[in-house]
Structures are given as C-alpha cells and as structure tokens.
MDTraj code that builds the backbone (N, CA, C; nanometers):
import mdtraj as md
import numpy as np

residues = "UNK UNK UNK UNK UNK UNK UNK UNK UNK UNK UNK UNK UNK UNK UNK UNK UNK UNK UNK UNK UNK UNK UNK UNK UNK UNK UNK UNK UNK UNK UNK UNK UNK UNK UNK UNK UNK UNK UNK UNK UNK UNK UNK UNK UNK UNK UNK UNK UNK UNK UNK UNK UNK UNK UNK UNK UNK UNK UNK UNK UNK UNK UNK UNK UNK UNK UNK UNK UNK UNK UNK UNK UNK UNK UNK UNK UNK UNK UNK UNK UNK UNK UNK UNK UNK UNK UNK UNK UNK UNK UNK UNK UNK UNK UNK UNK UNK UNK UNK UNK UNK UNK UNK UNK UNK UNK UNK UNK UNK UNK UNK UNK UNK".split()
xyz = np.array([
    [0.8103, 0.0827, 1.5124],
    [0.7124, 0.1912, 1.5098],
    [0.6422, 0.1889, 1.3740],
    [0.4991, 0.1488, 1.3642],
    [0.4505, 0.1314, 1.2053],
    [0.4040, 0.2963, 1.1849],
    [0.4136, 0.2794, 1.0719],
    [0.3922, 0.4030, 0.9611],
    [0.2341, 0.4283, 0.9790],
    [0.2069, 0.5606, 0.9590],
    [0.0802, 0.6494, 0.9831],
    [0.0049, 0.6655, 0.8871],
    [-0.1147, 0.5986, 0.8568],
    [-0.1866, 0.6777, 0.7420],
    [-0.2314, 0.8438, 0.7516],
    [-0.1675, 0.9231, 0.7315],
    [-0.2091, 1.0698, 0.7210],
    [-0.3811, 1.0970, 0.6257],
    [-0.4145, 1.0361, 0.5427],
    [-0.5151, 1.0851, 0.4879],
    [-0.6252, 0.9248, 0.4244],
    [-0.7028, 0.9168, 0.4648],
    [-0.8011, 0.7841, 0.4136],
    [-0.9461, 0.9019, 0.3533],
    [-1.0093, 0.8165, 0.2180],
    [-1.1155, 0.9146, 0.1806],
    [-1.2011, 0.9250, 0.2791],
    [-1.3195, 0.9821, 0.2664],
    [-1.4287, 0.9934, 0.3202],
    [-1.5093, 0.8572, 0.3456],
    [-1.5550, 0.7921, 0.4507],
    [-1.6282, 0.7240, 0.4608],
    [-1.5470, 0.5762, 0.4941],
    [-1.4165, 0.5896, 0.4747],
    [-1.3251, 0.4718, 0.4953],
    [-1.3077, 0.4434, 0.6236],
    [-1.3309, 0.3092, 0.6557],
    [-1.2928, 0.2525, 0.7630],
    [-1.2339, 0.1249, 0.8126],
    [-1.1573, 0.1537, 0.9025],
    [-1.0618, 0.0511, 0.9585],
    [-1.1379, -0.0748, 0.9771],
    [-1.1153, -0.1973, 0.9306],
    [-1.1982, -0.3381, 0.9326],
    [-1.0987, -0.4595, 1.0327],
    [-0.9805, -0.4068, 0.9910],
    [-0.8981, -0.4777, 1.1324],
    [-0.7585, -0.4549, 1.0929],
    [-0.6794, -0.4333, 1.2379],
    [-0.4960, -0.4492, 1.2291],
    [-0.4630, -0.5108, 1.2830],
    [-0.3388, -0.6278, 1.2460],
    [-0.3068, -0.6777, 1.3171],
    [-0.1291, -0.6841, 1.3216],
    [-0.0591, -0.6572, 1.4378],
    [0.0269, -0.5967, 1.4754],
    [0.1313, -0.6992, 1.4951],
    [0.2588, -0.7031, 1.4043],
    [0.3716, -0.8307, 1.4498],
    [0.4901, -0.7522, 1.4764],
    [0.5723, -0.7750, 1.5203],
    [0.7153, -0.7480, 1.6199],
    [0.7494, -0.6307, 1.4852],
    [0.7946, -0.6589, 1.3820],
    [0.8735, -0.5481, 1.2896],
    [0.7375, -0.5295, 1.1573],
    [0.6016, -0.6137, 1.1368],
    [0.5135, -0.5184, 1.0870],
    [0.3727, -0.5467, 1.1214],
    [0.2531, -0.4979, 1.0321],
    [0.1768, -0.4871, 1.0502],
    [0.1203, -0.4788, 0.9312],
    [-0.0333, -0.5217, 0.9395],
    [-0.1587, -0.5241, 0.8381],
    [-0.2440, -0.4865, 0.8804],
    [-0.2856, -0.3676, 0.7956],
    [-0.4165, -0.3090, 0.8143],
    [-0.5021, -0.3734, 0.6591],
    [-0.6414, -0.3436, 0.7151],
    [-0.7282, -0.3043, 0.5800],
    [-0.8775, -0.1975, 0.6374],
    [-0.9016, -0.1657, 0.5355],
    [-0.9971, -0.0614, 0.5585],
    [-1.0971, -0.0473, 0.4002],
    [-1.2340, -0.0459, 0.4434],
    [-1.3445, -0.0309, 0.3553],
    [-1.4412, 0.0427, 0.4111],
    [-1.5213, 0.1202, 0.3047],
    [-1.5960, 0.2117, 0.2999],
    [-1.7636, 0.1677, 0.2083],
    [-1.8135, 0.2192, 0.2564],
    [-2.0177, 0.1970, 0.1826],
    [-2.0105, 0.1315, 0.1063],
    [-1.9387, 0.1668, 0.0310],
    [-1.9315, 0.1503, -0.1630],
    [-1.8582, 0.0288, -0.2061],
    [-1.8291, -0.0192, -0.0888],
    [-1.7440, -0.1266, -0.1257],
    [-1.5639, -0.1269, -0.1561],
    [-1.5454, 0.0126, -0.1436],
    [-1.3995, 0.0089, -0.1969],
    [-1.3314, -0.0627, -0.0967],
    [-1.2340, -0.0916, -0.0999],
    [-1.1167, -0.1430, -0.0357],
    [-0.9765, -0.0696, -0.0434],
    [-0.9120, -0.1077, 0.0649],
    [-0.7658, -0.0748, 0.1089],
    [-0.6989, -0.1702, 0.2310],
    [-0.6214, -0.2304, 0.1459],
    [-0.5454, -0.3772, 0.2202],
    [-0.3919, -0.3503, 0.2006],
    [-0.3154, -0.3280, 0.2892],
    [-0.1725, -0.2577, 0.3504],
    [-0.0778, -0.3318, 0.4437],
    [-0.0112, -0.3591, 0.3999],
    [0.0855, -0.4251, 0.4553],
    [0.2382, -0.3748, 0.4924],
    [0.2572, -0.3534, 0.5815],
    [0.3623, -0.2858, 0.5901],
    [0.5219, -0.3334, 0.6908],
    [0.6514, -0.3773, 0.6451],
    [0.7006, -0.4322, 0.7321],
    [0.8435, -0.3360, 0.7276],
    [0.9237, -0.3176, 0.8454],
    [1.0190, -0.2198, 0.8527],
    [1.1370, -0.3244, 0.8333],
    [1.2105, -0.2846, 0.7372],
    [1.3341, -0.3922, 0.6563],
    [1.4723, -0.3475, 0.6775],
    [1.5071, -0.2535, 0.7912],
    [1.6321, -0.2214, 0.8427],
    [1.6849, -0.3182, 0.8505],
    [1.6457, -0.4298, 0.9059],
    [1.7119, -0.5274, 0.9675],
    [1.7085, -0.6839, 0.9095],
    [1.6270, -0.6691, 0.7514],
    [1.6354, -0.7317, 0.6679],
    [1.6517, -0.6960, 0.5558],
    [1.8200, -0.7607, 0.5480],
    [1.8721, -0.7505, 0.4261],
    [1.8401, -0.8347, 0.3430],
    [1.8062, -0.9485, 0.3373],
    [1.7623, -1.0202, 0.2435],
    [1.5845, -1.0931, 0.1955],
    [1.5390, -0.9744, 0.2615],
    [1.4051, -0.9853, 0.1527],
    [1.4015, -0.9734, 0.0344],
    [1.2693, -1.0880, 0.0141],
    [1.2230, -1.0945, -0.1385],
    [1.1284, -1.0771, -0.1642],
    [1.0485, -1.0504, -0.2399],
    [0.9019, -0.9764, -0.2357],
    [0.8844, -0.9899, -0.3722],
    [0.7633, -1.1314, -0.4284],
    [0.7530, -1.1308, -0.5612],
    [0.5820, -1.1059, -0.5828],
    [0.5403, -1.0321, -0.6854],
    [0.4255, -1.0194, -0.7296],
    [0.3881, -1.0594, -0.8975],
    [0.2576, -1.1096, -0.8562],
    [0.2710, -1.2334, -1.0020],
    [0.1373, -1.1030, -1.0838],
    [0.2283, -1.0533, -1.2343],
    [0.2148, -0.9292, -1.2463],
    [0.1346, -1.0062, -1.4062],
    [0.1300, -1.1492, -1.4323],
    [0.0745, -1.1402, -1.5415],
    [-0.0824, -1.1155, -1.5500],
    [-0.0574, -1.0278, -1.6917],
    [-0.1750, -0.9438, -1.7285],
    [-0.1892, -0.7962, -1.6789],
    [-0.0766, -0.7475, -1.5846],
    [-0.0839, -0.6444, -1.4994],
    [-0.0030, -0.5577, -1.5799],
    [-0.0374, -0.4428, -1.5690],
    [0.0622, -0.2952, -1.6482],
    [0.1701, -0.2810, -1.4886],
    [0.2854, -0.2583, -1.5169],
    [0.3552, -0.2028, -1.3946],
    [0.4164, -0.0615, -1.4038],
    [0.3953, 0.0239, -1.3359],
    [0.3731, 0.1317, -1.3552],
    [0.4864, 0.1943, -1.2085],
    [0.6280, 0.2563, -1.2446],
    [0.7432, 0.2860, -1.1247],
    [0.6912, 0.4328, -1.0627],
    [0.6776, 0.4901, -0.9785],
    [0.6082, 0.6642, -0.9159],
    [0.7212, 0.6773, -0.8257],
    [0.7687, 0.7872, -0.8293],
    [0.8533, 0.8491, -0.6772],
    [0.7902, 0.9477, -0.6359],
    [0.6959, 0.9522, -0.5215],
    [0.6627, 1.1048, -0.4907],
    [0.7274, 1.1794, -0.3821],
    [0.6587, 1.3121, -0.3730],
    [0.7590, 1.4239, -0.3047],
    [0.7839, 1.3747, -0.1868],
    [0.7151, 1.2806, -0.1473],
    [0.7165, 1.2156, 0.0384],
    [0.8791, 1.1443, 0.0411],
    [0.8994, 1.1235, -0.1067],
    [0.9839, 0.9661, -0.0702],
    [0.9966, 0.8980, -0.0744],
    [0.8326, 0.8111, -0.1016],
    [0.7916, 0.6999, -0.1552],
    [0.8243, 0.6589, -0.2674],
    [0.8911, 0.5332, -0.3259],
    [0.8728, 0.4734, -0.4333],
    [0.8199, 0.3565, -0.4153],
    [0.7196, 0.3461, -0.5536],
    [0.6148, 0.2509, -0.5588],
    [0.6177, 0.2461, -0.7099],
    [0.5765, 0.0598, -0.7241],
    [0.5264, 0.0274, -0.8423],
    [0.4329, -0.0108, -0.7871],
    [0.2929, 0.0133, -0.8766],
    [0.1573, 0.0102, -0.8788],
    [0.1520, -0.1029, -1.0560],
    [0.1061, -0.2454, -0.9967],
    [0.0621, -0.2917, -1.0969],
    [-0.1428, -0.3546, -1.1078],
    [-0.1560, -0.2727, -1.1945],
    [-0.3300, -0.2668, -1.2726],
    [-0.3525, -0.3715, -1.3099],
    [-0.4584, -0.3910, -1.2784],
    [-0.5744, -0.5624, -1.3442],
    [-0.6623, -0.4898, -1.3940],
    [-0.6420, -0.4851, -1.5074],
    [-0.7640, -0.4502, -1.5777],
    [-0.8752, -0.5300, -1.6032],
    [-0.8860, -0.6730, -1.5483],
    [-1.0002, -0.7259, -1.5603],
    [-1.0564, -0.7293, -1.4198],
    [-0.9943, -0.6953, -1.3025],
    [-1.0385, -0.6882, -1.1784],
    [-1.0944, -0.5759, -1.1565],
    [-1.0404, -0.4554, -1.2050],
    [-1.0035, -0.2874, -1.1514],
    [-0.9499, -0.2725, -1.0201],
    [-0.8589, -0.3646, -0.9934],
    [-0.7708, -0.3659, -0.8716],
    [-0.6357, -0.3375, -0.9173],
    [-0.5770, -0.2719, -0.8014],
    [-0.4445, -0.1987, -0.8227],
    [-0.3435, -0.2893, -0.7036],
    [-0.2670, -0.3676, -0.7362],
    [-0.1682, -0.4373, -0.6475],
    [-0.0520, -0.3221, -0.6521],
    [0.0107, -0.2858, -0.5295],
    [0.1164, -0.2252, -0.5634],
    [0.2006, -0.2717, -0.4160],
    [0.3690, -0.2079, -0.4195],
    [0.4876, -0.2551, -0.3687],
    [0.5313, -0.1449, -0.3586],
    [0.6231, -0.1080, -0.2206],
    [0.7040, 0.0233, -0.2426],
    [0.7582, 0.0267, -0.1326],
    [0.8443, 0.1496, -0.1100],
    [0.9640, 0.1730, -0.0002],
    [0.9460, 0.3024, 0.0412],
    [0.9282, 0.3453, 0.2065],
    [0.9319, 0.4460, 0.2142],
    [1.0503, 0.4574, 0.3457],
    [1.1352, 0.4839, 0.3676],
    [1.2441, 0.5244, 0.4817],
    [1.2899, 0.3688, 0.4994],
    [1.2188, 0.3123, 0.5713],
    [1.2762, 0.1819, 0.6421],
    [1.1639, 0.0740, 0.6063],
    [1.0316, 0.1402, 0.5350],
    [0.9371, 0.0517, 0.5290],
    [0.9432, -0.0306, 0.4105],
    [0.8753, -0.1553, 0.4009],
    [0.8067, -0.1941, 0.2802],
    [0.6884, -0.2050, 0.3150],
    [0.6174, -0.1875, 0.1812],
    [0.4978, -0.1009, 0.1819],
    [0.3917, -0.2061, 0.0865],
    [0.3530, -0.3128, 0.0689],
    [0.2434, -0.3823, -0.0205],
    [0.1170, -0.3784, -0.0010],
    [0.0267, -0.3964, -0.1057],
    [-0.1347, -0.4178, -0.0932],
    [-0.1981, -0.4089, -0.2185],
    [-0.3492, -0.4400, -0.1535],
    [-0.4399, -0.4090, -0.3050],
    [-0.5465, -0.3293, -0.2361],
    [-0.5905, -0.2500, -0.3460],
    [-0.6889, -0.2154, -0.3627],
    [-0.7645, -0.2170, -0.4477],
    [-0.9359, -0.1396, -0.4454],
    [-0.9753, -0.1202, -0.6169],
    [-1.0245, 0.0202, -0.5794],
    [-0.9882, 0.1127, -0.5231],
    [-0.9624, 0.2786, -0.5644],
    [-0.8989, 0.3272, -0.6927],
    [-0.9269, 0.4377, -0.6742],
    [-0.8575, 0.4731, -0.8077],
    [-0.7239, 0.4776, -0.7850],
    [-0.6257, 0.4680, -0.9192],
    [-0.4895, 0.5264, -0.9254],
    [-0.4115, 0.6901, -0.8156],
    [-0.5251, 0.7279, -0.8531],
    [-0.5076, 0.8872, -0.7960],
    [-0.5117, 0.8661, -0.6646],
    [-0.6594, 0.8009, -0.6199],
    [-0.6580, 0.8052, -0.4514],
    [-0.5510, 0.7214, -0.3573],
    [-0.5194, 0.6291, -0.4604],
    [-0.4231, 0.5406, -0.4010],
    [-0.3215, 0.6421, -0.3436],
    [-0.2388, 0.6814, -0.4673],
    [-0.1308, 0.8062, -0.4576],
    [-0.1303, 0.9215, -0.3313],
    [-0.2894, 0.9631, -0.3564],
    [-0.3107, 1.0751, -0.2380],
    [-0.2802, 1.0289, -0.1001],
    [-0.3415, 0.9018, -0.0912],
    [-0.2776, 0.7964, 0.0835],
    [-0.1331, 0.7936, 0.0778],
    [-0.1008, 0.7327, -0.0277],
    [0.0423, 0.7127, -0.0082],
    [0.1234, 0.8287, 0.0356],
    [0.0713, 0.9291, -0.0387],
    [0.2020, 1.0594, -0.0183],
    [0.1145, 1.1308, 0.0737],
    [0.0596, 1.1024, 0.1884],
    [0.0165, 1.1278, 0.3358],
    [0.0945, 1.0276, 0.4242],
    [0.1615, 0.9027, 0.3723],
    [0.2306, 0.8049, 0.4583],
    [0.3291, 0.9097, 0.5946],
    [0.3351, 0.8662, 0.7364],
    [0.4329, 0.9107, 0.8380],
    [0.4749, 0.8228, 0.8948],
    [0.5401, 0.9223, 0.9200],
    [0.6335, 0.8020, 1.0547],
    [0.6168, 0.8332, 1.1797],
])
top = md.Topology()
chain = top.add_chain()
for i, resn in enumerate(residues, 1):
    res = top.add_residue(resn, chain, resSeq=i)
    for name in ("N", "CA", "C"):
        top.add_atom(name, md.element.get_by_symbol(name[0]), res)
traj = md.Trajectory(xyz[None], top)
C-alpha cells in the first residue's frame, strides 16, 4: 500500500508514477519549474537494505517531525537542490528536489498511509 501525499503546493503536478510490487516513484512539477521526485519503497520485509547518497559538497542536515518522519535532507548549494532520505512507519522515503527546505518539510509531514 504506497504512502499518500497529503499536501503538494499550488500549481504542482503529477508528471508520472510508476508502481512496483513493494514501491513506487512519483515526480511532480509545477509552471515555475520546481520539481518533486519521490521514491518510496516499504522495507518490512527488507532487512538488508542499503541506501547510499554521494553527499560531497552537500550540508546533511537529521529532522524528526511530529508525523514520525525522520529525514536527512542533504543541500547543493551549487544546484539549489535538496536530495534527501528518510523513514516513515515501514517506508523508505528518497528524492530530489529544488523547493525550498520549508516546503519540502510541509509535504513530508502531510505523508499517509
């Protein structure tokens, strides 16, 4: 059962999903060009994932919010893209965007099940 985006900004839209046995990839863009690229796979049943992100030049930055979610969010400051990684119940949770820090956060802690 993949996880729910509860809240996308204004003007954002779904560009394609594509749906595998335990996950799924979305992405979604809006006028302006922003982006939101999501990856999401349910890891009950994998214990031995590995999940590496190549962070040079990147700030990494650990968040727990009230949802549940923990996420590191690592910044390119020469891109203004935000790669981030995280766990919410059963999920893993990766992607990039170039939204802000904040809006990122606001999606995330709208994540359901």
């Amino acid at each position: 059962k993949p996880l729910k985006l509860g809240y996308l900004p204004e003007g954002m839209e779904e560009q394609y999903r594509i749906e595998y046995k335990n996950s799924m990839e979305m992405s979604y863009l809006n006028t302006k060009t922003q982006y939101l690229d999501i990856y999401q796979k349910n890891v009950i049943n994998d214990s031995k994932s590995v999940y590496v992100v190549d962070s040079d030049g990147m700030k990494g930055e650990k968040i727990f919010l009230e949802n549940g979610v923990k996420v590191i969010l690592f910044s390119d400051i020469k891109t203004d893209e935000i790669r981030y990684i995280g766990i919410y119940d059963n999920y893993r949770i990766t992607g990039l965007t170039n939204l802000s820090k904040n809006v990122l956060l606001d999606i995330l802690k709208c994540l359901k099940i």
